[in-house]
N, C-alpha and C positions, 0 to 999 in steps of 0.2 A: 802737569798737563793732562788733560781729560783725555782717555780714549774717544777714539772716535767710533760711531757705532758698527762703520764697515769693516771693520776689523776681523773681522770671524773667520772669511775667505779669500782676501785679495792674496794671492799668490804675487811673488814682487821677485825677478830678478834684480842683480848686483853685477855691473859688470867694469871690472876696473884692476890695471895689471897690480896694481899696490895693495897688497894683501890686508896695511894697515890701513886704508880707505875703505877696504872691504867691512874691516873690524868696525870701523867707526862707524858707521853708515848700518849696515846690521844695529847696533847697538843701541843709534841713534830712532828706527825703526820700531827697535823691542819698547822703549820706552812707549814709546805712540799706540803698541798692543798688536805689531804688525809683528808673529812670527813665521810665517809662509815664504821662506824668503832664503832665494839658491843664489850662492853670492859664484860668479864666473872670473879670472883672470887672462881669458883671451876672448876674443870678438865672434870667432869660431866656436867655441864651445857653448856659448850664450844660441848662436841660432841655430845648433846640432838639438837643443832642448825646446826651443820654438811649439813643439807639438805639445809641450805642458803646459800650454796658452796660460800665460803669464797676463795677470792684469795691468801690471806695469813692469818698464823700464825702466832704472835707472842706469848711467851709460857714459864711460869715459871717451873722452876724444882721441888721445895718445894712446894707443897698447902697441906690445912687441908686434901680433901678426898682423892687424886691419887695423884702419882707422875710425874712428867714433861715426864718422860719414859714411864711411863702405859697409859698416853693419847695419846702420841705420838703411840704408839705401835696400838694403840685403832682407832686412824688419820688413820694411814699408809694402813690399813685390809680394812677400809672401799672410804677412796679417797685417795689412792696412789701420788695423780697429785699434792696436797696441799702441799705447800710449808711451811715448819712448821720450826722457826727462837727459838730458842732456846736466853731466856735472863733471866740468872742467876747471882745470886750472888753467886754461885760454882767457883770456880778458879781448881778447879778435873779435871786435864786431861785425868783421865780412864773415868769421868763421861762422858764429852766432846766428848771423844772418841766413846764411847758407844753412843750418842744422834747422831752423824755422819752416826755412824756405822748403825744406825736402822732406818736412813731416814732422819733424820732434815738437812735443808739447811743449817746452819748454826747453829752457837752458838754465844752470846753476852755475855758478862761480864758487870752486871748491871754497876759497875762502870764505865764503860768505854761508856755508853750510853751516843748518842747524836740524835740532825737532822739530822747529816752528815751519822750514823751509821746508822739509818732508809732509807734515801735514798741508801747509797751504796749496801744495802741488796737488797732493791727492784730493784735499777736498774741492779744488777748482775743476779737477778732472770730476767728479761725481758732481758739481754745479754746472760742467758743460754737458753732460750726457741727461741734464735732466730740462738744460734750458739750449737745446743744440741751436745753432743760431741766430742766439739773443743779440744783444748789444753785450751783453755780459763779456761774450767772450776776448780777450786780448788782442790787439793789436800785435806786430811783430816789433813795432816801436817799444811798445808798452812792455812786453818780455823779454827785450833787449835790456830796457834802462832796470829793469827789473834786476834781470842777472849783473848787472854795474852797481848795482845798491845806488843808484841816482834815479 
């Protein structure tokens, strides 16, 4: 897979209680040329670093202390502009719904993760910031069926 040429400086949080999602997802990243990247296993510790303005989220729904919605919510109040990617093993379309509805760029269905999923997030996020507004941009329909692989 070709790096992509933003690679240089996206700093990229990881935040998810399973160390081995952490591993994966890291990994799955380095591949793509993204090494900037603080992988978090609680919800709290993720927005105690907030001030390292991270260019992206990626962000589990389930963790021991908060839930993927109360950090997210917690994101939004303080850096609006952070792109926060939602990657669950929820297959919940009210949940889905609701993580859309309150600002997350997306959603992912752990299953459904890959390199290809990391890159198409990111380069949609760098096609929204350069086309804000467009038609381009998704639907909450459309990133729904999206994270469904339908």
């Amino acid at each position: 897979m070709d790096k992509p040429s933003n690679t240089k400086e996206l700093r990229i949080f990881l935040v998810d209680d399973d160390v081995l999602c952490l591993q994966s997802y890291t990994h799955l990243l380095n591949t793509l040329g993204y090494n900037n990247i603080a992988c978090y296993t609680m919800g709290a510790d993720c927005l105690t670093h907030l001030n390292e303005q991270p260019d992206f989220i990626f962000l589990d729904y389930f963790m021991e202390d908060m839930t993927g919605l109360e950090v997210l919510q917690t994101i939004k109040s303080v850096s609006p502009n952070i792109p926060v990617v939602f990657i669950s093993a929820q297959e919940n379309v009210e949940i889905m719904v609701q993580a859309i509805n309150m600002g997350a760029f997306d959603y992912i269905v752990k299953s459904h993760i890959s390199a290809n999923c990391f890159k198409t997030t990111i380069d949609n996020r760098d096609s929204n910031n350069t086309k804000a507004n467009s038609s381009a941009k998704k639907t909450i329909f459309g990133r729904v069926s999206s994270a469904l692989g339908i």
